[in-house]
C-alpha positions in Angstrom: 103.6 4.9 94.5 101.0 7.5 93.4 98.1 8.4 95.6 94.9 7.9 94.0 92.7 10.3 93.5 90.5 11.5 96.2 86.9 12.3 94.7 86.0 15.5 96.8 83.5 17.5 96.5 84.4 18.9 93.6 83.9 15.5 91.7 80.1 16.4 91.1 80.4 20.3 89.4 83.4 18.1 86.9 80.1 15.6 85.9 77.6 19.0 85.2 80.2 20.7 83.4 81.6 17.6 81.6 77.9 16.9 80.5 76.7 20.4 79.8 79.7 20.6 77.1 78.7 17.2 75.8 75.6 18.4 75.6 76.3 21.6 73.9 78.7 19.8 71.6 76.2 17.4 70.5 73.8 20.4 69.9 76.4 22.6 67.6 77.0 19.4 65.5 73.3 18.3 64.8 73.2 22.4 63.1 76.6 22.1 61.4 75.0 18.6 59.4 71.5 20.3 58.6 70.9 20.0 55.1 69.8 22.8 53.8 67.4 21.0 51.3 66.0 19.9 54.0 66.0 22.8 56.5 63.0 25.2 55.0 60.8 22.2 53.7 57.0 22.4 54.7 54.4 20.1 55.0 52.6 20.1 52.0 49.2 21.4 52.9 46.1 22.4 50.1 46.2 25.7 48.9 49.3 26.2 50.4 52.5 26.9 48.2 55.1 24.0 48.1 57.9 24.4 49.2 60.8 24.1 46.7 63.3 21.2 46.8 66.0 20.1 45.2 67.2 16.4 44.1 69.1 13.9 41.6 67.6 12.7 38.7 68.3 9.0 36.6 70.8 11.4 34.3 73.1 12.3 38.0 71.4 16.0 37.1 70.1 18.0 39.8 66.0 18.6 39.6 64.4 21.6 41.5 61.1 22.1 41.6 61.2 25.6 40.4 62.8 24.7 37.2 59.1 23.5 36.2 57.6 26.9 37.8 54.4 28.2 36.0 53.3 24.6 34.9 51.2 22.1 36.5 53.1 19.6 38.4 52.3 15.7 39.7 54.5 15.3 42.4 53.8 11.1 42.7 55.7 9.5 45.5 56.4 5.7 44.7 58.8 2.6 45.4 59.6 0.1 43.4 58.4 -2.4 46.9 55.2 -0.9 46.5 52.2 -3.1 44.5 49.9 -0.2 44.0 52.6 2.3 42.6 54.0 -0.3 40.5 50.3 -0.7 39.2 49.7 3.1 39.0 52.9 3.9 36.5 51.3 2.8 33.1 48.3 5.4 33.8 50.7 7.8 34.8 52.8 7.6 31.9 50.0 7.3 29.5 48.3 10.3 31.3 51.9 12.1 31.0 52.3 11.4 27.3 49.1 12.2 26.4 49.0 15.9 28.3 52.8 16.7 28.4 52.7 19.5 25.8 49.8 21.2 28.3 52.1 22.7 30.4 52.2 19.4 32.8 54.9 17.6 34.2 55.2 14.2 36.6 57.9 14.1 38.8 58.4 10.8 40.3 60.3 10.5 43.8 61.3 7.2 44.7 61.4 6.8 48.3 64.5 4.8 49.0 65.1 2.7 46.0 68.9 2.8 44.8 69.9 4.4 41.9 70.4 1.0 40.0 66.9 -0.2 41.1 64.7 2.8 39.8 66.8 3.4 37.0 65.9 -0.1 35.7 62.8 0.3 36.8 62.2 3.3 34.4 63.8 1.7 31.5 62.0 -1.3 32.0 58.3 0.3 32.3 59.1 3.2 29.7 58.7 5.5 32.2 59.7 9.2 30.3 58.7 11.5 32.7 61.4 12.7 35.4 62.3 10.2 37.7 64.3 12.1 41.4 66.2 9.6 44.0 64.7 10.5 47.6 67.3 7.5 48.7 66.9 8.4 52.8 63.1 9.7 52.3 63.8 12.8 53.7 62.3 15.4 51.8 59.5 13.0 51.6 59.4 12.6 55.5 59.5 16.4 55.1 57.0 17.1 53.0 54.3 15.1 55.8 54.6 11.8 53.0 54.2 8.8 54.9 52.7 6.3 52.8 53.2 5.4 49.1 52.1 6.4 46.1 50.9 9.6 47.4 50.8 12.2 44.9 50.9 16.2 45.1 48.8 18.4 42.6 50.9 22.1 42.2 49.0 24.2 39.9 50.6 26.7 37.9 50.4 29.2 40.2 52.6 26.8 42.6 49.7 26.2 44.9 48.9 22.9 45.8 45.5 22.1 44.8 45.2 18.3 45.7 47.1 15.3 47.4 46.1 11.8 46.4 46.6 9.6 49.0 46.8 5.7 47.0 46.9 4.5 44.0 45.5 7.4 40.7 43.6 5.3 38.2 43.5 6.8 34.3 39.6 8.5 35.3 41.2 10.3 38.6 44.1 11.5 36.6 41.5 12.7 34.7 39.2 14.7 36.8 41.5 16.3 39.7 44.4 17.0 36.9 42.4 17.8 33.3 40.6 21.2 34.8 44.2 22.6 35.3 45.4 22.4 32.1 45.5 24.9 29.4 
């Protein structure tokens, strides 16, 4: 028969150094899974830069922001659960269509919807402009977005020069984004 163990005093240093390399281990893996769209990602602040990002669009392409660099850019956060950016889209695309060749674009992050969801969503509403899939929120989360629609104003000069914080009727589109447009 086989003696059991005797837990000396040597049992307690096995615990620390069992848990320190748990520890340590648990640590090493959180840095390995960064994302690294993720990882330099600011909170969008008013005449501060923002920061570029990188996501999916409906057409499985990837979208940065700095592919629209030197125009004026909407950056309108929205669900497909949300009444007031359901009821915001036909202003936005009319504003869109009627300003587009102005140097402007909309892009619309949806905050969680599935592909499926916002891509029928789109199609049904006529929505033209870009539509990006933010399905865990993150870079929304990251950019200090916490409640929907909430829209970004980057001028040209990649500054941010407003964020909307609600629903945009067709006379706010108007006045924050009109005086930025060639």
């Amino acid at each position: 028969m086989k003696p059991e163990p005797r837990r000396g005093s040597n049992f307690p240093v096995f615990l620390f150094i069992a848990g320190g390399l748990l520890l340590v281990s648990a640590i090493a893996l959180l840095l390995v899974n960064q994302s690294p769209r993720t990882a330099s990602i600011e909170l969008a602040q008013k005449g501060q830069p923002l920061s570029d990002f990188s996501l999916m669009d409906l057409d499985g392409e990837t979208v940065r922001l700095s592919d629209y660099q030197g125009q004026v850019i909407l950056v309108n956060a929205w669900a497909t659960w949300c009444p007031p950016c359901v009821a915001e889209m036909p202003d936005l695309q009319a504003y869109y269509q009627a300003h587009q060749d102005e140097n402007f674009i909309i892009l619309g992050i949806n905050a969680g919807d599935t592909f499926r969801t916002a891509f029928e969503f789109a199609s049904q509403k006529g929505i033209t402009f870009p539509i990006l899939l933010d399905q865990d929120v993150s870079l929304l989360t990251d950019l200090g977005i916490h409640s929907f629609p909430t829209s970004i104003l980057v001028g040209a000069d990649g500054v941010v020069k407003n964020i909307h914080v609600g629903m945009y009727t067709a006379e706010e589109l108007e006045t924050d984004i009109s005086p930025y447009l060639r």
